[in-house]
Structures are given as C-alpha cells and as structure tokens.
C-alpha positions in Angstrom: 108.8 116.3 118.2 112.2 115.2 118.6 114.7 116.7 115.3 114.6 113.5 112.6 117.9 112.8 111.1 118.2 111.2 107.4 119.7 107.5 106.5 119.9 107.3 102.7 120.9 104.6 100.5 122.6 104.7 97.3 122.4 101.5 94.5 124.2 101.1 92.2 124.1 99.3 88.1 120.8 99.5 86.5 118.7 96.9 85.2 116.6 96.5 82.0 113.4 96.9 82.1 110.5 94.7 80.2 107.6 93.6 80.2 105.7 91.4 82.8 108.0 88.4 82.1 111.4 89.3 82.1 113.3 87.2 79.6 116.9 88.2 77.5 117.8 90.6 80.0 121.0 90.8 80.9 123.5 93.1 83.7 127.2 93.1 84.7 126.3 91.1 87.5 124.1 88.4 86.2 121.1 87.6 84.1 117.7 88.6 85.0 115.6 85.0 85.0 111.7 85.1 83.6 111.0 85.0 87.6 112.9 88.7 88.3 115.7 87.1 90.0 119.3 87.3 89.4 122.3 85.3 89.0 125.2 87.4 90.4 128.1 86.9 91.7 126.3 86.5 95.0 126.7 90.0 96.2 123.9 92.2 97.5 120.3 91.2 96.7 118.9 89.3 94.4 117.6 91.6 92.1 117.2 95.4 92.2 113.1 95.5 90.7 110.3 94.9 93.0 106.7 94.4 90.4 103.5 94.9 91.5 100.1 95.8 90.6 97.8 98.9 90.4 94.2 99.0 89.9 94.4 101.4 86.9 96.1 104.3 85.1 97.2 107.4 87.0 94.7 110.4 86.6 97.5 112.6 86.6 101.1 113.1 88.7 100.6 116.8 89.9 99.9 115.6 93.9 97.5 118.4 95.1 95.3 117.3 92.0 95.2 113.7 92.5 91.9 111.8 93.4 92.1 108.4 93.2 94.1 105.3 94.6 96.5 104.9 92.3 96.8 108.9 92.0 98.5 108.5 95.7 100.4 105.8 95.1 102.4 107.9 92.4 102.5 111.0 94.5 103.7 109.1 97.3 106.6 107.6 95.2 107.8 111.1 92.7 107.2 113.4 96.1 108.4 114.2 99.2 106.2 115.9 102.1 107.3 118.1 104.9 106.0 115.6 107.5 105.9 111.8 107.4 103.8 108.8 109.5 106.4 106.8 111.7 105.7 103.3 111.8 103.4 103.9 115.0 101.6 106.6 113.4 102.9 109.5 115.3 103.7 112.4 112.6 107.2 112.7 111.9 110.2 115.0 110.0 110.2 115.0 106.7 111.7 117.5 104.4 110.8 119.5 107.6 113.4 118.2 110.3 110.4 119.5 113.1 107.0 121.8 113.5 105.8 123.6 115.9 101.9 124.4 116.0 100.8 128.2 116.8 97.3 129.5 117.5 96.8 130.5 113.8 99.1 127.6 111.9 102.3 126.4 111.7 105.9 126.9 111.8 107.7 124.0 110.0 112.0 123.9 110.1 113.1 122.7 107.0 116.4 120.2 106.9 119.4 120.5 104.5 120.6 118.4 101.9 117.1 117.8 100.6 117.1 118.2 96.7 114.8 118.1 93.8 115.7 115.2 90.6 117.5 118.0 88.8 119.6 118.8 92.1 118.0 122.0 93.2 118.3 122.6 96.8 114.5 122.6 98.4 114.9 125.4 100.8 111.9 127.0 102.9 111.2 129.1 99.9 111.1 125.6 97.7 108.6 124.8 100.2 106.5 127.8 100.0 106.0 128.1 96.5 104.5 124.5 96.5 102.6 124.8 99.3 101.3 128.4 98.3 100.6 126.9 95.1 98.4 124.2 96.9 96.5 126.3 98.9 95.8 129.2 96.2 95.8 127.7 92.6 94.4 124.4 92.9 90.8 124.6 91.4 89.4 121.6 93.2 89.3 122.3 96.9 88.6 118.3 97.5 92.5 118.3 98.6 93.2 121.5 99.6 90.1 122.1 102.3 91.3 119.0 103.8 94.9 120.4 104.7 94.3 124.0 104.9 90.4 123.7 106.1 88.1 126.2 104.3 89.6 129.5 105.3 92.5 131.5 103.4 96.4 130.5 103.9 99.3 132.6 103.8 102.7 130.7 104.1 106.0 132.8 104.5 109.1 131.1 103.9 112.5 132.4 105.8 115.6 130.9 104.2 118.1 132.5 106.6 116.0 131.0 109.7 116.0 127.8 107.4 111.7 128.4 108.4 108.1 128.9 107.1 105.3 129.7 108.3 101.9 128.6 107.7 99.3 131.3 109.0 95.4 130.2 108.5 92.5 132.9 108.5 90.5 130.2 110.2 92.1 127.5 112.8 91.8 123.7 111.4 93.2 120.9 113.7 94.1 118.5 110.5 96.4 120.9 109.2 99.7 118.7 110.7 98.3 115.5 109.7 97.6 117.2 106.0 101.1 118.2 105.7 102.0 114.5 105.7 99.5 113.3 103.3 100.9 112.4 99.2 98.5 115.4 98.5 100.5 117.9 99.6 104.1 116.5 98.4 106.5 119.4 97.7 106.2 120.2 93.5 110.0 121.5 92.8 110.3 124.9 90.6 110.1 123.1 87.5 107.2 121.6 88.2 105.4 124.7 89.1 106.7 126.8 85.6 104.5 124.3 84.1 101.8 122.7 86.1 100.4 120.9 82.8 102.9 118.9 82.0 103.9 118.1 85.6 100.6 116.5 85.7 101.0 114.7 82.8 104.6 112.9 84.2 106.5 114.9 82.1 108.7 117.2 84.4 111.2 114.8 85.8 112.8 118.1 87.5 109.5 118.0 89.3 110.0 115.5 91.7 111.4 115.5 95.6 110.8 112.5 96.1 112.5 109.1 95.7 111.5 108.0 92.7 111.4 109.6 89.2 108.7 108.1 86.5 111.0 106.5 84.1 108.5 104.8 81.9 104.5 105.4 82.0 102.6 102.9 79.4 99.2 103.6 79.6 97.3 100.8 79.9 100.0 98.2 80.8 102.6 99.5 83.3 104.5 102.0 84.9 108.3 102.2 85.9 109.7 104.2 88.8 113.4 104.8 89.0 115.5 105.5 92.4 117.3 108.6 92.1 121.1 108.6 92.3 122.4 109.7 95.8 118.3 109.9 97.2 119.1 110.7 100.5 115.9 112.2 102.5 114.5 108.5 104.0 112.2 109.3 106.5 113.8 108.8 110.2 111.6 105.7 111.4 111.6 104.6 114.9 112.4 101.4 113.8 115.3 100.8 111.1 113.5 99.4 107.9 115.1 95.9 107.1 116.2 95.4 103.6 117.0 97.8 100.9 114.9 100.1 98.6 114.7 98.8 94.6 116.2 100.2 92.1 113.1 99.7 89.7 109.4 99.9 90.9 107.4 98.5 88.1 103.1 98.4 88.7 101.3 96.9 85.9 97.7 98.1 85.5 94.9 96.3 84.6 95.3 92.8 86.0 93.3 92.6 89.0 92.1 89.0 87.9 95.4 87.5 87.2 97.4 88.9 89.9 97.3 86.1 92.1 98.3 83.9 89.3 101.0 85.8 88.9 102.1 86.2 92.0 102.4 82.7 92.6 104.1 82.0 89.3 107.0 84.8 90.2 105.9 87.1 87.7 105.3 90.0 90.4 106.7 90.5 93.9 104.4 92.1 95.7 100.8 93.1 95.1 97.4 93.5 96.7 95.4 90.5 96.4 91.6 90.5 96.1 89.5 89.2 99.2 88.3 86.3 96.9 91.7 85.4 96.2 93.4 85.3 99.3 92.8 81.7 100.5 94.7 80.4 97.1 98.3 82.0 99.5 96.6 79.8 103.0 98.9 76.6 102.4 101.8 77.9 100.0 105.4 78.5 101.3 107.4 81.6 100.1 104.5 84.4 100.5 103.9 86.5 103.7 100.9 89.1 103.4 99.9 92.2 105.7 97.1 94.3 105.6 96.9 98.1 105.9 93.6 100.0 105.7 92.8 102.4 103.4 89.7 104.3 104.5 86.0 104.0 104.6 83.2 102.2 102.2 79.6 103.9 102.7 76.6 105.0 100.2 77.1 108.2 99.0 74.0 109.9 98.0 74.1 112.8 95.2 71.4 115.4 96.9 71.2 117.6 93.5 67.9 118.7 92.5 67.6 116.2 90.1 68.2 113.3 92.4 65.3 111.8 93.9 67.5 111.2 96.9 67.3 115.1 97.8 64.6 114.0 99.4 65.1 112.5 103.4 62.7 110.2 102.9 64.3 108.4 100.1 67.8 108.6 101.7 66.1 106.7 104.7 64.5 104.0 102.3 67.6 103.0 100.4 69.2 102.8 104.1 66.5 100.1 105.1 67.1 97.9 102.9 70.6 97.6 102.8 71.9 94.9 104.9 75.1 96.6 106.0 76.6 93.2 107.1 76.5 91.6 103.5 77.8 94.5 101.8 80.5 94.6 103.4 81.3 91.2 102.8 80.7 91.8 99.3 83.3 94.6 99.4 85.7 94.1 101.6 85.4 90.8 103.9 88.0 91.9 106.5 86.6 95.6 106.9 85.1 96.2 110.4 81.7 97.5 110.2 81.5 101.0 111.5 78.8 103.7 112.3 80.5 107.0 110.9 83.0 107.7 108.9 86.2 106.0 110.7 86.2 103.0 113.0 86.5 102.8 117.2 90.4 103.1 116.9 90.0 107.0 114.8 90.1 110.1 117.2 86.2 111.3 118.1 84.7 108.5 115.6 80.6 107.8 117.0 80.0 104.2 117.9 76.7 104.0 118.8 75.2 101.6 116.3 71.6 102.8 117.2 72.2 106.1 115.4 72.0 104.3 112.4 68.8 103.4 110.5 67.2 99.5 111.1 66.4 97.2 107.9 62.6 98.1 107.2 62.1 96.4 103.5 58.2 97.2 103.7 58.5 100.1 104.3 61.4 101.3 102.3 59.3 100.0 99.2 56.2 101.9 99.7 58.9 105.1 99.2 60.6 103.7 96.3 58.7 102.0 94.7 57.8 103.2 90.7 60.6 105.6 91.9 63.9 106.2 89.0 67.3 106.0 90.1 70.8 105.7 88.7 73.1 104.0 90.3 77.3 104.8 89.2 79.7 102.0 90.4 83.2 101.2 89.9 84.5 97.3 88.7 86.8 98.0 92.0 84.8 97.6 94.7 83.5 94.4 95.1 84.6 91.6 92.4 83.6 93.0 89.0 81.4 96.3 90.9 79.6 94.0 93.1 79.0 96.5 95.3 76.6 98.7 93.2 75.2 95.4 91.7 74.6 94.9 95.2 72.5 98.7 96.0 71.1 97.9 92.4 69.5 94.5 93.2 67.7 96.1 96.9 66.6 98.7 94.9 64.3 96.7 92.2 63.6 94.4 95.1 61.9 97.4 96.3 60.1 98.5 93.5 62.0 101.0 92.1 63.1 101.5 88.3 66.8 101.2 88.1 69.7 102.0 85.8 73.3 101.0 86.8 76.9 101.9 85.7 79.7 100.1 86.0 82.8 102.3 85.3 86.0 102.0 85.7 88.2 104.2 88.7 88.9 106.9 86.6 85.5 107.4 84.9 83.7 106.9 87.7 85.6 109.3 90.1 85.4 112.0 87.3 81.7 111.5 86.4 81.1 111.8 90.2 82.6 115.2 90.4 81.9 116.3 86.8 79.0 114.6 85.7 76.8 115.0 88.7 73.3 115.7 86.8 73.0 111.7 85.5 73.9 109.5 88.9 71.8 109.4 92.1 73.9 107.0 94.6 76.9 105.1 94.5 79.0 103.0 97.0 81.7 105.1 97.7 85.4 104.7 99.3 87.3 107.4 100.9 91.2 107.1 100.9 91.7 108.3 104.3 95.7 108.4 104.1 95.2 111.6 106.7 94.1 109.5 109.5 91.2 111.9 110.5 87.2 111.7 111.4 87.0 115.4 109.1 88.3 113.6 105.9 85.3 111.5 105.5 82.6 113.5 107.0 83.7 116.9 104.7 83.3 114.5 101.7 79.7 114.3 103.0 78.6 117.9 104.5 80.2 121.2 105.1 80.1 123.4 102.0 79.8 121.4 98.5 82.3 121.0 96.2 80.4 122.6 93.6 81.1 125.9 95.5 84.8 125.4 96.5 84.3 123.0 99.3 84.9 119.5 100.0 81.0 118.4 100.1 81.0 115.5 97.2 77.4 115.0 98.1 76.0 118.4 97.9 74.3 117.7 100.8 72.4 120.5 103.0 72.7 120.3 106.4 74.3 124.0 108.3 73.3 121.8 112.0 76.0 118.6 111.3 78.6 121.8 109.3 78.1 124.2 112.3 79.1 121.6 114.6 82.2 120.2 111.8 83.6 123.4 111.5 83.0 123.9 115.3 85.4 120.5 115.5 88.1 121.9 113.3 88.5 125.1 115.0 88.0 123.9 118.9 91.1 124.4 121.3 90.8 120.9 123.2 90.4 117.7 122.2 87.5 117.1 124.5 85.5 120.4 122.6 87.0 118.8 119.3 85.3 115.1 120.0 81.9 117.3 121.5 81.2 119.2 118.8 82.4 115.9 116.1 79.9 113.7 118.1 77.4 116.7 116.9 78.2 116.6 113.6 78.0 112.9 113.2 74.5 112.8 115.1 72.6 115.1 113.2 74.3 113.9 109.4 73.2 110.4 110.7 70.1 111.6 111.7 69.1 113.0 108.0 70.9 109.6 105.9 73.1 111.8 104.8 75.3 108.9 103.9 75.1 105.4 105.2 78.5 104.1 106.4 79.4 100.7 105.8 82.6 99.3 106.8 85.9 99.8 107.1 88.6 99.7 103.7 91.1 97.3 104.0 93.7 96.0 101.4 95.9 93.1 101.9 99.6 92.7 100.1 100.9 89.5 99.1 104.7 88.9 99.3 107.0 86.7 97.4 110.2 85.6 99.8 113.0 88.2 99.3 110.8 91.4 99.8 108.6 93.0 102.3 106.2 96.1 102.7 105.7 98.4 105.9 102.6 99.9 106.4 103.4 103.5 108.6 100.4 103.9 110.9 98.5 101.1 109.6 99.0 103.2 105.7 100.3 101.9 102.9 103.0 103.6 101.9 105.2 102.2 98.4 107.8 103.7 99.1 108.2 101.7 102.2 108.9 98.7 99.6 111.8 97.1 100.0 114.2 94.0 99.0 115.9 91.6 101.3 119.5 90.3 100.9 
C-alpha cells in the first residue's frame, strides 16, 4: 500500500443550531431560511448544516462497545481508525499512513499531525493504549473477536520508529479489514481515564475523529460539530467533490415522516424506506444512492429452553418461509443470497441447493401445538414486518405463538441479555468489515455467552473447525476451502436461514451528496456543494 497523504479542510463562522425547522436563526453572513439555506453574500456554500435521519438513539459512543446501526454511525463520525475503505474498497491509510502484514499480525506506521479534540498528538503509543484497550478490556467479544479473532493480542507501540505492532497468539485473516471498521476507532487518553463517561458522549477530549458531539437530545436529535483545523481526511483515490458541514444534525425517531420532510426541505439527506422511494421517481432536485449494509437471515436462539435447539425444528421454520417474499417485505432491493454475504464477498457459497426447499406439510407436523417466541424490531420491514412475517408462517403451521415488536435498542439488548424469553428473530448483520467471517461467527464458532462472537449459541465444532481453519489458512484458495466447509455443514444443520442481502438507499436534496467507500456508508463522507 502506497504512503496516504492528508487534504484537510478548515470552515469557518458557526451556525445556530435548532430544531427540525430552522426559523429566527441568524449568522454574519446571512439568515438561515425554515428550508436550511442561506442568504449570504454569495460566497462559499449555501449553508454549513447537512440534516438527516437516524433510526433511533445511540446505545452508547465508546466504539469497541457499539452494536447497533446508529452505534456506527456515531463512531464513524467522533473517531478516527488506523485504516480506511477507499472509494473502490481497497483498505487504505488512515491515522496509519501504511501496514505491513507479518505471519503473527501487523505492523501499522502511524502519520503525524494526527490530533485528538483537546489537541493531543495521537502517536503509536495513542494508538496502543486504544487498541490494547479493545482487545483486553472490552467485556463483549462481539467486536473484538471480529478484529482480533479469538486468540490473545499483544500490541507494542514504538514512538521513535513512529510504529506498532500488533502480534496475535492465533493468525486471523480479518484483522486488516477490522482495523478499518468504526469499532475499532482510536479512543484518545481522555477517553480511556474514564471509559463511562466516554460512552455516555461526555468526553469531548475523547474523540480523533472529525466530529465532536455537540448536542445529544435523546429522543429527538443529535448534533455533530467539525473540529477546528480537522486535518486527517482520508486520502481517496478520487478527490471528494464539495465540502464537509460544519453541523451534522440526525433527528431520531421519524422514519415515517422522513420522506415528507425531505421533500419539504426540512432535511438534506436521509435514508428513505423501500415503501417510500417511488414518491422521489418524478421529482426534480433529489439524487439517491444505495450502499449495502449487511445481511438479513433468521437467527435461531439454540438455548436449552428454545424449542429450536432441536434440528428438526430449525428445519421446519425453514420450510415454510418463502425466502423470496421476505425479502421483499424487508428490503425489496436486497439480492437473495445462500450464506451470509452475497456472490460479489470473498469465499461466499452460492449454491442455492444447500439450502432447505418450502415443505409446509411437513413443517407443520413438527411445529405444530409447538410454543415459540418470536423478538422483532419496528426496523426491519415497515412497522417489524418482518417478524410479523415468521409470526404469521408459524400459526399457519400450527404452532402457538407470541411476538415482540421492540424497538433497535431493546431488541439488540434483549437478544444478548435476555436470551432465556425469545426463540427466533429476523436478524441483520452490519457487515461494515466486508467479510464472509463477520456474519458466520455471529452464527457458530464459540458463543457469546462464553466470550465469543456466537449470538446464536449454536453447537456445531464441524462448521467452527472449518471457520477457524478459514481465519488462520495461508492462501486464499485454503481460506475459501475450508469457508466453503464451514458454510456447508451450518447450512446443513439450519443453523440460520439466510435471506437477502441489506441494502439502504439515501435520498439527496440538490446542494449535497453522500459517497459510499466500498459500497459502505460512511457519514462522514457527507458533504455540501457550492
């Protein structure tokens, strides 16, 4: 990897910040209109806000912690990484101007002039603590297995060789791409005196990143603020057009009016539910793009107390979902797939046949009289119509069904916490590390319930044997062998039923654009045109 140089930015008088329609605000330069524009003097752009939408509140800000969407999103924006995603997807520099992969890790070479919000230089040692801190003190090994794999980590930093060096007790082939994910964004020393509060927003000194959280409302919207003199851009192979805002504000919440308010100028840019999009077909002004996301597909909870512990019952629920109709009840512009990644993801199975054939007779003799739970979220699929969905096959079959409609949050904690009430859900991974491991650990390998990534507790040492095999192979034929392995036999048992592909399309007002870094999105890519 070529060295990455920096391009930063610097912009300049701040603007007031309200609520979802600006009105009274004034600048030096001109008033800010109910619409977010501004009447200047004609100089620069047209405003210095971009407003958009998130699904919900924030879990929490400390990155290695994060689990959900909007989680990301946040991390993305208050924290830089040591590696980026060029637009083309090829990893490159971040705070690390280059890497350089050894049998047992990594060695990354960190730039100069990188700084935290309170001005502290990151230096390797900056870069250690965070990354030490992530690999070692994180209770939840949902993140940190993913970057590190399952072994032990030790990470030396050199500041007089500007260098550190990641050394792994056991080899794992996503460590570079991990690097580059918001999970593993560099914490500054602040942020690591007092890990609480950092996850709780309140450690402005925390951040490396762009953007410091300036305002956090919970419930109705946060604001993100450029930093003064922010000068780490990532080195793209193409030169981003327009110029990154001043003000970031994402209002939570509104997933059924944001299409309203798109088109009545009251946000910028947003993501724009399936159902929603043909309203954007015939009006001027509005561009859109799509990135994906990551993976829908049934996750089973194999607990004891779940009657899907049992193959058999897995294999029911599997024949009598119609694979085609959920996904166009959850995303319509996701590409049905038969793993955990579609044809374009390194070593991803596409052999259809692997997967089970729609059987409703006799999936019913299993299920029914049969009790299950079934834990949803209101965001996939319009108002959780994807568990209403897994809910309606399952009485159709005879079974005796309760359902849950949560929102993110909830539901992503009661997954992970609360494991002893639910028995399936439809399930979405946020692949942001580009991998065929990220979705597969979430679904065997060891379970998270003893420090591994497993969210379905499933037991299955053939498909891990041959996963862990993948992760620590020398070649990328061996890697794709012993992944085709791994795939096959969690297929095999219904360890999960894959569904489609995660999708999420932006709409965007005239005057802004979004990039979407291998096919990602990425907020901080955001930007306003003059």
């Amino acid at each position: 990897m070529t060295q990455a140089s920096k391009r930063g930015r610097r912009l300049g008088a701040a603007l007031c910040i309200g609520a979802l329609a600006l009105a009274g605000c004034t600048t030096e330069d001109g008033s800010i209109e109910a619409d977010g524009t501004t009447e200047g003097n004609g100089d620069g752009p047209h405003t210095d806000t971009i407003r958009g939408a998130w699904i919900t509140d924030p879990v929490g800000f400390l990155p290695m912690t994060t689990t959900a969407t909007d989680d990301y999103r946040a991390a993305r924006l208050l924290y830089d990484t040591v590696l980026r995603r060029d637009i083309d997807g090829e990893l490159i520099g971040g705070i690390a101007d280059d890497y350089q992969l050894e049998e047992s890790g990594l060695t990354l070479t960190i730039g100069e002039g990188h700084t935290c919000a309170d001005g502290t230089e990151i230096t390797p040692t900056v870069v250690a603590d965070s990354l030490t801190y992530f690999a070692d003190e994180t209770e939840s090994a949902v993140q940190r297995d993913g970057v590190f794999g399952p072994g032990e980590a030790t990470i030396t930093a050199d500041d007089d060789a500007s260098t550190v060096v990641i050394e792994l007790s056991e080899p794992h082939s996503d460590l570079p791409a991990g690097l580059a994910i918001p999970q593993s964004g560099i914490v500054c020393p602040a942020g690591l005196e007092d890990p609480e509060s950092t996850a709780a927003g309140q450690v402005e000194a925390a951040f490396s990143g762009p953007y410091v959280l300036s305002e956090a409302n919970d419930g109705v919207s946060y604001v993100f603020e450029l930093r003064e003199g922010y000068d780490s851009w990532p080195d793209y192979s193409e030169e981003l057009e327009g110029v990154p805002a001043q003000y970031l504000e994402f209002y939570v919440g509104i997933d059924d009016t944001v299409a309203n308010q798109l088109l009545t100028d009251e946000l910028d840019v947003a993501p724009v539910t399936d159902q929603e999009l043909d309203r954007f077909e015939d009006e001027e002004g509005y561009d859109q793009t799509t990135v994906t996301t990551g993976e829908f597909y049934i996750l089973f909870n194999h607990g004891e107390q779940s009657p899907f512990q049992d193959e058999e019952m897995r294999r029911a629920l599997a024949q009598i979902v119609d694979r085609e109709t959920l996904a166009e009840i959850v995303d319509p512009n996701g590409e049905l797939i038969a793993t955990l990644g579609d044809e374009n993801m390194q070593c991803a199975n596409t052999d259809f046949s692997l997967l089970e054939d729609y059987d409703a007779e006799a999936a019913s003799e299993a299920l029914d009289g049969v009790q299950v739970n079934v834990i949803g979220t209101n965001a996939i699929g319009q108002n959780g119509a994807g568990a209403i969905y897994v809910q309606e096959q399952l009485l159709a079959a005879g079974a005796e069904v309760e359902l849950q409609n949560l929102d993110v949050g909830t539901w992503v904690t009661d997954i992970y916490e609360e494991p002893e009430w639910w028995d399936v859900t439809v399930f979405a991974t946020v692949n942001n590390i580009g991998t065929i491991s990220w979705g597969l650990g979430t679904v065997i390998g060891v379970p998270h319930t003893e420090g591994g990534r497993n969210t379905s507790v499933s037991n299955n040492p053939a498909a891990t044997e041959a996963l862990d095999a993948a992760l620590a192979a020398g070649s990328e034929e061996e890697m794709c062998e012993y992944y085709q392995i791994a795939q096959e036999e969690a297929l095999a048992a219904v360890d999960f039923i894959p569904i489609s592909m995660d999708t999420r399309t932006f709409v965007i007002r005239d005057g802004f654009t979004i990039y979407g870094p291998g096919g990602n999105e990425d907020l901080t890519s955001l930007r306003i045109l003059d």
